[in-house]
C-alpha positions as CSV (number, residue, x, y, z in Angstrom):
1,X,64.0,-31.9,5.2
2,X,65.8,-31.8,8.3
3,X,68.8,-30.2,6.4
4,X,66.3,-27.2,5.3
5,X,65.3,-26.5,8.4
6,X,68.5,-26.3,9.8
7,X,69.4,-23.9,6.7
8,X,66.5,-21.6,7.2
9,X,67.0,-21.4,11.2
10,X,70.9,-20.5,10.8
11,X,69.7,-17.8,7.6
12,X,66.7,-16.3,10.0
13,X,69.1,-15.9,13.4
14,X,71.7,-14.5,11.4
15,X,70.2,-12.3,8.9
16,X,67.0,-11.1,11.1
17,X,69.5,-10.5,14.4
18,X,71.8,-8.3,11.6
19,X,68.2,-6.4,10.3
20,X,67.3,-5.7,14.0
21,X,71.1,-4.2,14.9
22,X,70.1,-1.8,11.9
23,X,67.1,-0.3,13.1
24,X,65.0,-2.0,10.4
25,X,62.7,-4.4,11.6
26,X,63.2,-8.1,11.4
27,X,60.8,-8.6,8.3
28,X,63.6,-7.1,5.8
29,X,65.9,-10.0,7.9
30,X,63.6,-12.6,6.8
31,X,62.9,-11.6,3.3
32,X,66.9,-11.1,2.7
33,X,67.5,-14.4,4.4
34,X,64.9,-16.0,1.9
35,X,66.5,-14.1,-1.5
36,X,70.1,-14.9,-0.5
37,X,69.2,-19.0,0.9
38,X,66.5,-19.4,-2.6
39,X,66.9,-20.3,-6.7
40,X,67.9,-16.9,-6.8
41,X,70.9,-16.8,-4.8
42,X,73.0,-19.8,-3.7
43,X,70.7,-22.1,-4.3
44,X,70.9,-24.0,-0.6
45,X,66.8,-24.1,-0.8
46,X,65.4,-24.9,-4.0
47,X,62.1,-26.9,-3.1
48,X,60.0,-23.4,-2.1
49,X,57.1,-25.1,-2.7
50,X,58.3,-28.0,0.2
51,X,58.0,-25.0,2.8
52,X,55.5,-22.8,1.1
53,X,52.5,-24.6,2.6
54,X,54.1,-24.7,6.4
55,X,55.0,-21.0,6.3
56,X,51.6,-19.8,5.1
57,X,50.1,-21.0,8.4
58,X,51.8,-17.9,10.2
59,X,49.5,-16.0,7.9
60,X,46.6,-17.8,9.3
61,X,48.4,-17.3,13.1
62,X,48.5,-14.0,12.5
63,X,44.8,-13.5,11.2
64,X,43.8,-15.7,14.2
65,X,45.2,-13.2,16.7
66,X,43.8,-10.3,15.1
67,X,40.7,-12.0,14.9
68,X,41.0,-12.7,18.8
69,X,41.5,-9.2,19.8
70,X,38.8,-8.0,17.4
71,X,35.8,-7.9,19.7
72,X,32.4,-7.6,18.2
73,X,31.9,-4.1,20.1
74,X,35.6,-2.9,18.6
75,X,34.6,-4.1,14.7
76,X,31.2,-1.9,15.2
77,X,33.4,0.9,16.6
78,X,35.7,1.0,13.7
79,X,33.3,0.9,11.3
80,X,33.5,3.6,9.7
81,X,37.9,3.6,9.2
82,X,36.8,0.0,8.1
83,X,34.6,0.2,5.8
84,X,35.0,4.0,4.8
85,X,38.7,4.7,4.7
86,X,39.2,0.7,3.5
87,X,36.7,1.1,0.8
88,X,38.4,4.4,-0.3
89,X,41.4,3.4,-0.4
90,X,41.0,0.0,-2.5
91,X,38.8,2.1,-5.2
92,X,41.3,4.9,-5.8
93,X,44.3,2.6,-5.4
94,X,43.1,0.1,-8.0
95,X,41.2,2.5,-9.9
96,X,44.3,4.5,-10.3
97,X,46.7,1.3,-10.8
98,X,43.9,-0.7,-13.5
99,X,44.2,2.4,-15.9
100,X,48.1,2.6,-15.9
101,X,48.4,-1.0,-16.8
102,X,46.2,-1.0,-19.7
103,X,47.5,2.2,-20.9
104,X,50.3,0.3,-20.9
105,X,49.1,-2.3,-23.7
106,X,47.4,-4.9,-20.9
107,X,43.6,-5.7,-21.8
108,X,40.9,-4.3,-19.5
109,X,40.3,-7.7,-17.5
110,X,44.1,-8.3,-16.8
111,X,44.3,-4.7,-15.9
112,X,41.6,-4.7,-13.7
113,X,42.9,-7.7,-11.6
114,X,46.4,-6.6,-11.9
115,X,45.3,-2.9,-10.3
116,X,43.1,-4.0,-7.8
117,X,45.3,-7.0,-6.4
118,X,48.2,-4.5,-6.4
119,X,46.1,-2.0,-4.5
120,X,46.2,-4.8,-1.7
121,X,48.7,-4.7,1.6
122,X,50.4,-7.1,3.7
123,X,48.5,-7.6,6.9
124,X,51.6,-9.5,7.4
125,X,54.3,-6.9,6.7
126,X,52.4,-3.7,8.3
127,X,51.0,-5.1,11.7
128,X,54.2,-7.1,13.0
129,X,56.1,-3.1,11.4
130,X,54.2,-1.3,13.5
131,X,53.9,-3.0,16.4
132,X,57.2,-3.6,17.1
133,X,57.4,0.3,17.2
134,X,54.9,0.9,19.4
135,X,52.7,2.8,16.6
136,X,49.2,0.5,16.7
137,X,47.8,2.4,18.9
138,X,48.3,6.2,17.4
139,X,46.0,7.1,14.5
140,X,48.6,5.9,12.0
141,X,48.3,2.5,12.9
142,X,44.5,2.5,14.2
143,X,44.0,3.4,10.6
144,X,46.2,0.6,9.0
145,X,44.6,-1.9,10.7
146,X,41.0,-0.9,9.6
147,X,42.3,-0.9,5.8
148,X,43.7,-4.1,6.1
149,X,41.0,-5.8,7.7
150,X,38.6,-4.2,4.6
151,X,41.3,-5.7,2.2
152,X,41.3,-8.8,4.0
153,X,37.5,-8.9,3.9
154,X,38.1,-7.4,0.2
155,X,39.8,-10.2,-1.4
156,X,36.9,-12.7,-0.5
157,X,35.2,-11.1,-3.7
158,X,38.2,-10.5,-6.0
159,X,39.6,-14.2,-5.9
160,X,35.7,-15.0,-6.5
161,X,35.6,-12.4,-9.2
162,X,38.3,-14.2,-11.3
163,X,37.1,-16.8,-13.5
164,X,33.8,-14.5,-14.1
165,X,36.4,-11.5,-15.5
166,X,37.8,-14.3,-17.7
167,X,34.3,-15.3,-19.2
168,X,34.2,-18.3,-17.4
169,X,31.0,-19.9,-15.6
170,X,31.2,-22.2,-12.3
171,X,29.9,-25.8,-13.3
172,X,28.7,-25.4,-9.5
173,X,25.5,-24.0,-9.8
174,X,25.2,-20.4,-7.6
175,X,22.9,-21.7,-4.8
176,X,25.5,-24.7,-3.7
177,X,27.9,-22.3,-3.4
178,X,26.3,-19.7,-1.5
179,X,25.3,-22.7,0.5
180,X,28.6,-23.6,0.8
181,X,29.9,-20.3,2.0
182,X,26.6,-19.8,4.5
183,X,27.2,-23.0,5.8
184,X,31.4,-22.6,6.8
185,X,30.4,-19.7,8.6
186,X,27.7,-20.7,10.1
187,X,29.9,-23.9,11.8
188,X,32.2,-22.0,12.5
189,X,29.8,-19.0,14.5
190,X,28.2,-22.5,16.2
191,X,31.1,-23.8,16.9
192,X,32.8,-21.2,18.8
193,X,29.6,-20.7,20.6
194,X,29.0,-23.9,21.6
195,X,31.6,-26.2,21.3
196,X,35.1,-24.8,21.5
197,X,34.2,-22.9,25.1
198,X,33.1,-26.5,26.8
199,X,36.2,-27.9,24.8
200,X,38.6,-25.5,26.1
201,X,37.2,-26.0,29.7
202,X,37.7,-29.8,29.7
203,X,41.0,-29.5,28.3
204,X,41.9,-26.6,31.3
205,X,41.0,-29.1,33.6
206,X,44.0,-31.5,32.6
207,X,46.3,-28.7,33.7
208,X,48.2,-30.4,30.8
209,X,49.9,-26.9,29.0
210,X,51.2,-28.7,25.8
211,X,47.5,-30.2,25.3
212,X,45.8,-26.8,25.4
213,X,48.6,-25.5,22.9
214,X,47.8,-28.4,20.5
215,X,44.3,-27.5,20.8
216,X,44.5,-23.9,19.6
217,X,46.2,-24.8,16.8
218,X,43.9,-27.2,16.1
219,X,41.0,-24.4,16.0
220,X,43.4,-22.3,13.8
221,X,43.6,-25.2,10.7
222,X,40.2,-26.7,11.2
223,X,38.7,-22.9,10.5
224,X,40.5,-22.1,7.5
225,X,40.0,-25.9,6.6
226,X,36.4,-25.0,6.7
227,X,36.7,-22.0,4.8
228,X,38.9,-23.9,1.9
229,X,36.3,-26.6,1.5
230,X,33.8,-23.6,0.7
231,X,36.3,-22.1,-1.7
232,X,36.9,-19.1,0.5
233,X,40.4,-17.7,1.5
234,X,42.2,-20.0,4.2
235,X,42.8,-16.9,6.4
236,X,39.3,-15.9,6.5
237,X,38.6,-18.9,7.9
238,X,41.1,-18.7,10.7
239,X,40.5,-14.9,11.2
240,X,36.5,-15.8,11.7
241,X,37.8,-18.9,14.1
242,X,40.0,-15.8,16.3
243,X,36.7,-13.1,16.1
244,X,34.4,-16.0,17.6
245,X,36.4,-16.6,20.6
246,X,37.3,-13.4,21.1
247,X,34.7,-12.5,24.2
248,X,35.8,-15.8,25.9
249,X,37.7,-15.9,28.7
250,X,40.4,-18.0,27.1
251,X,41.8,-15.1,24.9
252,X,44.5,-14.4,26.1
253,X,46.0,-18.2,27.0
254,X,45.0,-18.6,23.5
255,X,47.1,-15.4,22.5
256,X,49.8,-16.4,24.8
257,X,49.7,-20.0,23.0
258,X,50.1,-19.1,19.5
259,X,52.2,-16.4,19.2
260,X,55.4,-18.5,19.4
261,X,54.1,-20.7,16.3
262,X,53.4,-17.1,14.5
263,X,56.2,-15.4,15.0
264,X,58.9,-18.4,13.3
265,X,56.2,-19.3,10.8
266,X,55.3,-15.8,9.8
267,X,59.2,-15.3,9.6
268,X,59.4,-18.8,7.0
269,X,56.2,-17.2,5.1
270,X,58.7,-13.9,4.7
271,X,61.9,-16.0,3.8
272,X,59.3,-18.2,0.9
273,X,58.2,-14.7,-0.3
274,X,62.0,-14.1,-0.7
275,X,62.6,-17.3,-2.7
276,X,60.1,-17.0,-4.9
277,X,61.3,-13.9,-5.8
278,X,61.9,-14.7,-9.8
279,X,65.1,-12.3,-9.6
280,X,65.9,-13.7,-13.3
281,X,63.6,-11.5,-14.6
282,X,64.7,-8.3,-12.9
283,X,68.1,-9.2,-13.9
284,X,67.1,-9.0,-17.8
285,X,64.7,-6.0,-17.1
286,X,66.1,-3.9,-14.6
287,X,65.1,-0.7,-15.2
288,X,61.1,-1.8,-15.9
289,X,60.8,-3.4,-12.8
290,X,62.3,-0.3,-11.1
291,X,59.9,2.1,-12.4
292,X,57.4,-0.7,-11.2
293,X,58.4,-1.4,-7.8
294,X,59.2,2.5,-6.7
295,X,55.9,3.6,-8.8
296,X,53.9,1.4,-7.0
297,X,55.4,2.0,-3.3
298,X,55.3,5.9,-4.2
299,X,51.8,5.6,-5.8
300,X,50.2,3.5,-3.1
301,X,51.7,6.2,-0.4
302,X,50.7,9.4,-2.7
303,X,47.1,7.7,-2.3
304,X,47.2,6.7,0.9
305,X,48.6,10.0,2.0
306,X,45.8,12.2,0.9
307,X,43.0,9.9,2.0
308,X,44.9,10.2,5.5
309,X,44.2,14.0,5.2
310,X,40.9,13.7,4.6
311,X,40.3,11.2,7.0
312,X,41.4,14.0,9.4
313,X,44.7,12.8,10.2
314,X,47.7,15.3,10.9
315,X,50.7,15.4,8.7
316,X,53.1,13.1,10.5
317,X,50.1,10.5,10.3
318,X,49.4,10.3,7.3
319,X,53.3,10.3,6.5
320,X,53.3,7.0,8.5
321,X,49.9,5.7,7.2
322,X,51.2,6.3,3.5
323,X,54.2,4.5,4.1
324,X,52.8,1.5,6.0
325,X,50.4,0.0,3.4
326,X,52.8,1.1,0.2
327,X,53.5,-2.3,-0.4
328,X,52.1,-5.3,-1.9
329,X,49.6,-7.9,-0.1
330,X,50.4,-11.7,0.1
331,X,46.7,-11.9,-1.1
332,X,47.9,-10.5,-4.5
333,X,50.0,-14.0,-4.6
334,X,46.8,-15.9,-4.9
335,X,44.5,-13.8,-7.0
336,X,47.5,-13.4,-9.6
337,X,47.9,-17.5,-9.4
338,X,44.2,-17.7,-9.9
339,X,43.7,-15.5,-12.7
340,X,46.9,-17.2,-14.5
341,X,45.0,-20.4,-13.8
342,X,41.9,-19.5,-15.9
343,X,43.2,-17.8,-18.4
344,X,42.7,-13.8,-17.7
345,X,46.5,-13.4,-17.3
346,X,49.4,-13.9,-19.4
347,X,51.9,-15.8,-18.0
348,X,54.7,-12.9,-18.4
349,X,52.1,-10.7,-17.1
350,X,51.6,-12.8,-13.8
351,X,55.6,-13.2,-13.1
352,X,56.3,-9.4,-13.3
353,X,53.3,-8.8,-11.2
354,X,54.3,-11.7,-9.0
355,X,58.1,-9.8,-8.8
356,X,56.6,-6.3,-8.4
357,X,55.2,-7.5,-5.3
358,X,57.8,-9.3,-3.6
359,X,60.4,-6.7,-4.5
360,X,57.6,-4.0,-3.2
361,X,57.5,-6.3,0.2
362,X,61.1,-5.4,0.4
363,X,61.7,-2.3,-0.4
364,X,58.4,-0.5,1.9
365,X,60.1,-2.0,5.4
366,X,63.4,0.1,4.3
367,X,61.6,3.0,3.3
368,X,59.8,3.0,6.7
369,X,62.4,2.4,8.9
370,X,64.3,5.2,7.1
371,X,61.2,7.6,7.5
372,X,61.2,6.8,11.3
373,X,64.6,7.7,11.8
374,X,65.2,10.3,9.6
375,X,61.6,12.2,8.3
376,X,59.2,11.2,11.4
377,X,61.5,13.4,13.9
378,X,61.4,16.3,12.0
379,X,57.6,16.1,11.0
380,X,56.6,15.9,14.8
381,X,58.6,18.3,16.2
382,X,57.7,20.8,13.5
383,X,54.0,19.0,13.8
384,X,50.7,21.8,12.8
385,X,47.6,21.6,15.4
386,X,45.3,19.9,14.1
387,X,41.6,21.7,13.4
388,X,39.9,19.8,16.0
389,X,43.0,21.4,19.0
390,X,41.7,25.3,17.8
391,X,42.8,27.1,21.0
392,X,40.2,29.3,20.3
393,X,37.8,26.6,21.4
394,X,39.4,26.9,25.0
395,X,37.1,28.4,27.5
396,X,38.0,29.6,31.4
397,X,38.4,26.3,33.4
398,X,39.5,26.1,37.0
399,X,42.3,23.2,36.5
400,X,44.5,23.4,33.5
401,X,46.4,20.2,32.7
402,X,50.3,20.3,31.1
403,X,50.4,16.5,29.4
404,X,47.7,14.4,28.7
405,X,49.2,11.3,28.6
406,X,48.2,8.0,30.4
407,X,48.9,10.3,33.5
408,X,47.5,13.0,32.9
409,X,44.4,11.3,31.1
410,X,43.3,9.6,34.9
411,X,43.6,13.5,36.4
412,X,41.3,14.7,33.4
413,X,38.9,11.6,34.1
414,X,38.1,11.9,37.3
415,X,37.4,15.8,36.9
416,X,35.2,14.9,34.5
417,X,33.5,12.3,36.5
418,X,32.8,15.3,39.4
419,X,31.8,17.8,36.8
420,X,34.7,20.0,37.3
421,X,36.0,21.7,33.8
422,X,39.3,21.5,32.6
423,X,41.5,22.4,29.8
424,X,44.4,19.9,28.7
425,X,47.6,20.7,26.7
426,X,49.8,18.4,25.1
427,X,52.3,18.2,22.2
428,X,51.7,15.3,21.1
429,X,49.0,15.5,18.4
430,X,47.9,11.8,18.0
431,X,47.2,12.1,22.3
432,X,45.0,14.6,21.4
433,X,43.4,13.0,18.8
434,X,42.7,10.1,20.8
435,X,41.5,12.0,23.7
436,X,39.1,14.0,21.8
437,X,37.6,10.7,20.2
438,X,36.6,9.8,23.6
439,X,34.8,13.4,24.4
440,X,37.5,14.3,26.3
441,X,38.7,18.2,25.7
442,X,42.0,18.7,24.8
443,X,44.4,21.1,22.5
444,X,47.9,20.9,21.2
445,X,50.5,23.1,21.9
446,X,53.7,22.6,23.8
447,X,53.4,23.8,27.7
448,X,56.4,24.7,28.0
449,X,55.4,28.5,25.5
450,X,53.6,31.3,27.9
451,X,51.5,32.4,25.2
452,X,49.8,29.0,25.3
453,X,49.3,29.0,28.6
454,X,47.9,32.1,28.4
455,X,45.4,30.7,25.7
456,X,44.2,28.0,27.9
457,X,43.2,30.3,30.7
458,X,46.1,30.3,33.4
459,X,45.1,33.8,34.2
460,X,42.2,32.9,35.6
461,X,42.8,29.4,36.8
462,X,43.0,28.3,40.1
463,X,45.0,24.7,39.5
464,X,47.5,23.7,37.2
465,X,48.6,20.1,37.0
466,X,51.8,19.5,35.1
467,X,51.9,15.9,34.6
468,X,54.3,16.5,31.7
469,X,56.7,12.8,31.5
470,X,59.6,14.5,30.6
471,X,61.4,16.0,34.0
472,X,62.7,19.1,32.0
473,X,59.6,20.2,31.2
474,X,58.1,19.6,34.3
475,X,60.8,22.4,35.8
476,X,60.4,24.6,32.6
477,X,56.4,25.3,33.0
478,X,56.5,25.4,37.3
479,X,59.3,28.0,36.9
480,X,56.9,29.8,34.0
481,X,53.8,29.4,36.6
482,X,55.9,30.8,39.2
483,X,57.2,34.1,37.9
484,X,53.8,34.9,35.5
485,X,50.8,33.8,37.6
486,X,51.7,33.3,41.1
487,X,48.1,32.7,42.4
488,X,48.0,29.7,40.6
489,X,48.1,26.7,42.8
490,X,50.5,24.4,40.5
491,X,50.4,20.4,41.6
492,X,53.6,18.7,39.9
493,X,54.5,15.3,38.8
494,X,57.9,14.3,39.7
495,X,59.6,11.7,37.8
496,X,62.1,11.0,41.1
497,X,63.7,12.6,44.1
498,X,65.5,15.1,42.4
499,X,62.7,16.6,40.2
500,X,60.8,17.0,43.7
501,X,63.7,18.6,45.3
502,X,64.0,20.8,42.0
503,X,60.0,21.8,42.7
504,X,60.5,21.9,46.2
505,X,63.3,25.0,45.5
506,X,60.5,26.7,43.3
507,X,58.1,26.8,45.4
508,X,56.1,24.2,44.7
509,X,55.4,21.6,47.7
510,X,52.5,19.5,46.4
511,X,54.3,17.6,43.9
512,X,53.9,13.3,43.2
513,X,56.5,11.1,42.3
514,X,55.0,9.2,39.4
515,X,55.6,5.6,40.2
516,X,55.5,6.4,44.7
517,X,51.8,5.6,45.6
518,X,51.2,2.7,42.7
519,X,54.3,1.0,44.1
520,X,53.2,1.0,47.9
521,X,49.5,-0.6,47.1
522,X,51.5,-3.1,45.3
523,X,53.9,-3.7,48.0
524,X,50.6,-3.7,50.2
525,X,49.0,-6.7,48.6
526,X,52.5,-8.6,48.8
527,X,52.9,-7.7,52.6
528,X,49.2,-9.4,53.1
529,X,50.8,-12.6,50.5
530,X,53.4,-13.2,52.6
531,X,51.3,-13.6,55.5
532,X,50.6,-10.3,57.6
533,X,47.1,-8.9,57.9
534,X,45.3,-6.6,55.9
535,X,45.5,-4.2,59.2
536,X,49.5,-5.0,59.3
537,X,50.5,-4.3,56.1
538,X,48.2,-0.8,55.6
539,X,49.9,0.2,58.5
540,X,53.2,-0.7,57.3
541,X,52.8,0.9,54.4
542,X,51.2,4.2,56.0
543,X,54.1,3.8,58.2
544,X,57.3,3.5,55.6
545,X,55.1,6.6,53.2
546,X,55.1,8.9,56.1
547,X,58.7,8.3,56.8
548,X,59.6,8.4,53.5
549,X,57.9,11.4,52.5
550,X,59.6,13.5,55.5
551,X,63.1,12.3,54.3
552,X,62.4,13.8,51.1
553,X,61.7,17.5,52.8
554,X,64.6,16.7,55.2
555,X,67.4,16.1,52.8
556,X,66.0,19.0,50.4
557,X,68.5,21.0,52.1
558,X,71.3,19.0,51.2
559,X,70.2,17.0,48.3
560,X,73.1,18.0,46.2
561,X,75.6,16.5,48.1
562,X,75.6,12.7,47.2
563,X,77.4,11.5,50.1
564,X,75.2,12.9,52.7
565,X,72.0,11.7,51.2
566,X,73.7,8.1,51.1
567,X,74.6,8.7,54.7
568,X,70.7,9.8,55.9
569,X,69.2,7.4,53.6
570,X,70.9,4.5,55.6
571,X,70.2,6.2,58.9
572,X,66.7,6.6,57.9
573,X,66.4,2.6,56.6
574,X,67.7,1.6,59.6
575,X,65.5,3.4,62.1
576,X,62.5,2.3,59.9
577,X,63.6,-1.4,60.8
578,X,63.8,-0.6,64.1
579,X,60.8,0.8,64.4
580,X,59.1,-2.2,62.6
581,X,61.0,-5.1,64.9
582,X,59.8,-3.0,67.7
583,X,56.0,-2.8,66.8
584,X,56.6,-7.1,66.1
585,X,57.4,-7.8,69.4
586,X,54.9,-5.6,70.7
């Protein structure tokens, strides 16, 4: 045993380090690592079944954290992507799938469980895919989330649905196992509520780390423990176990906890899927499975695509959300073992369905990491407003903001908050979309274009705020403010000194540097850490701004010359010192 481990650490550090030099994401590494170390390839692994049962608890880490970050109030927010989109997109997808396979010669049972357990995704796969881009928050991956948690939720049924497809009956009458089901929940809801916060509490006390780790994963296997015994999916069980503690003040030390355990095991659940990869099969029917594999990625993303587009999603999106879920779930593994189990699939049926999916699992992390480097660029810088950023809907506003960012956002907020209208431009169409979920009025188009600052009013204006991130930009639409309405009174955001020197020769004086004031209340709370007063350290900080703040008007008349800004920077530092070592022994 301890010889497999070693071989699956040395495949996963070598092949998932070579996947992330790539630009592909480290789950192709794993799945690569788990083809070329498996039965399939040189053979240095060939008990799968040894790890299989180890790995699949970074499924159930993974459902656990989602479950921990899925707050009651967020599940009823998302209802509708949840249960609309999800729905939507399960129906078509194994509608569409069910009648292709028993066109194909399949009967209508195995057809039906073959379509609607290939119409599943990898919660797996997508949500590690996108998040280690950055893209969970966006629309794109707001929306593949709520589809996999319906699928998730989804699969409860289909597994259940098996042996009654097949013309089997439980010997377990209905009512014990209703019971059955009521009553894991139920333990579970009670036990989070009552037990687990006076547990974690005790344990806290001990101030023992490696105790409170133990413990976590203790709740994650004695949830979907509790789930198995009532015949439901394990990682139901430990996704229920996450959604119950997910108002407690432990969340995040519980996050923080677990996520080591999910990441490696999530990454051996990837390397098993690899393994058991019966490439035998595709060997002796290569061009079937193919057609199968890229039918089903292409399908699934076809689908996906235009229920993006009615969902409301722009182009670039949907693009993304297509791509995401394209490939098969780890869920299909079970329900295709079940249904082989009782009869409603043929065994040559199961293995290519088995294949499809693994091979699917492979091949959807390459098309996406091609789309992002190659399509994605193009498709948001040639991006369409979408319906709901109509410039027509623009009416005259005093303040006009450029960029409604996370900076711009807190401007928009607080005008809001006084009553004072506003309209925002930005060009990035999933801000917008965000913003405009959360009443907030704002329209795409790029600032830096006249005739769209124009639409939005600058005319008649009397503020415009460019908090714009990119420093370019910034320059671009104060120059455009300058020459085309000069009564407009523009406040600028300055990535650094030279952007505010670069304002400062257009005019434009009231300009903040982005990180400036956020930096000295931080510095203001470590002055009064270290042991000055509250009193001392506001009026140190008042004290260096001021200073600061004329050195930047000072050296604006020499701020291209490096050497002499070096020079008065020193001179200024040092008089600051000075000044402080002064007022100390005052």
């Amino acid at each position: 045993m301890l010889l497999t481990v070693v071989i699956l650490l040395a495949a996963a550090v070598l092949l998932v380090s070579l996947s992330r030099r790539l630009g592909i994401g480290s789950i192709l590494g794993y799945l690569v690592a788990g083809v070329l170390i498996g039965p399939s390839g040189l053979k240095l692994v060939t008990d799968v079944s040894s790890i299989a049962d180890i790995s699949e608890l970074g499924v159930l880490m993974l459902l656990f954290i989602i479950g921990l970050e899925l707050r009651p109030t967020r599940i009823w927010a998302m209802r509708r992507s949840v249960f609309g989109l999800g729905s939507a997109q399960v129906a078509v997808t194994g509608a569409v799938i069910s009648l292709v396979v028993h066109l194909l010669g399949a009967s209508w049972v195995g057809a039906v469980i073959i379509g609607f357990g290939l119409a599943l995704s990898s919660t797996a796969i997508v949500l590690p895919l996108l998040s280690e881009r950055g893209l969970l928050p966006l629309a794109s991956g707001r929306d593949s989330f709520a589809v996999l948690l319906f699928q998730d939720l989804a699969s409860i049924p289909l597994i259940a649905l098996v042996p009654i497809l097949a013309g089997q009956h439980s010997t377990t009458p209905i009512w014990l196992s209703t019971l059955k089901v009521v009553g894991a929940i139920g333990t579970i809801l009670l036990a989070g509520r009552f037990l687990l916060r006076p547990l974690f509490a005790a344990i806290g006390g001990t101030k023992t780390r490696e105790l409170f780790t133990a413990t976590a994963l203790l709740v994650v296997a004695a949830g979907a423990a509790l789930a198995g015994a009532a015949a439901l999916p394990l990682s139901l069980g430990a996704f229920a176990a996450g959604v119950v503690l997910a108002e407690s003040e432990y969340r995040h030390e519980l996050q923080a906890d677990v996520e080591p355990f999910e990441g490696l095991l999530l990454g051996f659940f990837f390397m098993t899927v690899g393994m058991s990869a019966n490439l035998a099969l595709a060997f002796r029917e290569p061009l079937v499975i193919a057609v199968w594999v890229l039918g089903l990625v292409a399908g699934k993303a076809v689908i996906a695509y235009a229920l993006g587009r009615l969902r409301g999603q722009n182009n670039a999106s949907a693009v993304r959300f297509g791509l995401a879920i394209s490939q098969g779930s780890e869920f299909a593994f079970v329900l295709f073992a079940a249904a082989l189990a009782v009869g409603a699939l043929d065994k040559p049926l199961a293995d290519r369905a088995t294949l499809i999916v693994a091979l699917s699992m492979l091949v959807s992390p390459v098309l996406f990491a091609l789309s992002e480097a190659r399509l994605m660029p193009r498709l948001l810088k040639t991006a369409k407003p979408t319906p709901h950023s109509n410039l027509r809907e623009a009416k005259s506003a005093p303040v006009i903001i450029c960029g409604f960012g996370r900076f711009g956002q807190i401007v928009g907020r607080v005008l809001l908050s006084r009553g004072i209208a506003f309209n925002a431009l930005d060009s990035e169409p999933d801000n917008v979309e965000q913003v405009r979920r959360f009443g907030l009025l704002a329209f795409y188009g790029d600032s830096t274009r006249l005739d769209l600052l124009r639409a939005v009013g600058a005319e008649t204006a009397k503020v415009l705020v460019i908090a714009l991130p990119n420093a370019a930009d910034v320059i671009k639409v104060a120059e455009l403010a300058r020459e085309h309405f000069p009564g407009l009174k523009v406040i600028a955001r300055a990535r650094n000194r030279r952007t505010a020197h670069l304002l400062m020769d257009l005019g434009v004086d009231d300009q903040v540097r982005e990180t400036f004031f956020s930096s000295l209340k931080l510095t203001e709370i470590v002055l009064t850490q270290v042991g000055l007063s509250d009193t001392e350290a506001r009026r140190t900080v008042a004290t260096f701004r001021e200073r600061d703040e004329q050195m930047l008007i000072d050296q604006h008349a020499f701020y291209e010359d490096e050497a002499q800004l070096v020079q008065t920077s020193a001179q200024a530092a040092e008089e600051l010192r000075t000044l402080f070592e002064a007022d100390t022994s005052t």
